[in-house]
N, C-alpha and C positions, 0 to 999 in steps of 0.2 A: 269352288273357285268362282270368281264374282265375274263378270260383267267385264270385259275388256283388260281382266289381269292378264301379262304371260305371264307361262307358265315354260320354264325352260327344264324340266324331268322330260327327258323324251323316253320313249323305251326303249333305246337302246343305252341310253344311260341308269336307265332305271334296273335294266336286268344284269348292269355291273355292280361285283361286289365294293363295298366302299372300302378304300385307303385310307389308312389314319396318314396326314403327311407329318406329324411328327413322329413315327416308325421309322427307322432304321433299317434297312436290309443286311441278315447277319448278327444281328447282335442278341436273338433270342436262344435258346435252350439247341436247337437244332441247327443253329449256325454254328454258335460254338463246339456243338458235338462234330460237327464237320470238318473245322477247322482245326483241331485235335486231334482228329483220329488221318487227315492228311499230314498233319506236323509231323506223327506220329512213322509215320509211311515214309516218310521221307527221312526221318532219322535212320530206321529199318533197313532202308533200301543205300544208304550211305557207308551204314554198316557192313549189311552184305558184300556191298563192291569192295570196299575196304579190304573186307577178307579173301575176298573171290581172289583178287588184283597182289595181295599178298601172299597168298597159302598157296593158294591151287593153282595160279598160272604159271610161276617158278619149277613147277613139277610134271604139269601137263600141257604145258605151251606149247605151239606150232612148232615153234622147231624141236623139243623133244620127240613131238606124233611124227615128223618127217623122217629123222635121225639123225637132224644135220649136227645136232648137240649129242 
C-alpha cells in the first residue's frame, strides 16, 4: 500500500465473510428443502385436524366424557 493511500479493509471487516448481494436468501437447495418440507407439515397437520375434528370428536367429545349426551 503506497504513501498516503486509504485503505478502508479494517479488521473488523476483514474478518467478515463476504456477501454476494446478488444472492437471494432462500432460494438455494436448503431453502427450498425447507420450504417443502414446512408446506408439507402443514398439509399434514390440516389433514390431521380434518380427521381429528371429524372422526374422533363426534364420539369422544366433552360432552359424551361428562354424559350429558
Amino acid at each position: 500500500m503506497g504513501v498516503g493511500m486509504i485503505s478502508f479493509a479494517t479488521k473488523a471487516t476483514a474478518d467478515m465473510p463476504f456477501i454476494d448481494p446478488g444472492r437471494k436468501p432462500g432460494v438455494g437447495r436448503i431453502g427450498q428443502s425447507l420450504a417443502l418440507a414446512t408446506f408439507a407439515l402443514a398439509i399434514a397437520t390440516t389433514i390431521a385436524a380434518f380427521l381429528f375434528w371429524n372422526l374422533l370428536l363426534p364420539f369422544y367429545g366433552l360432552l359424551y366424557l361428562w354424559g350429558a349426551a
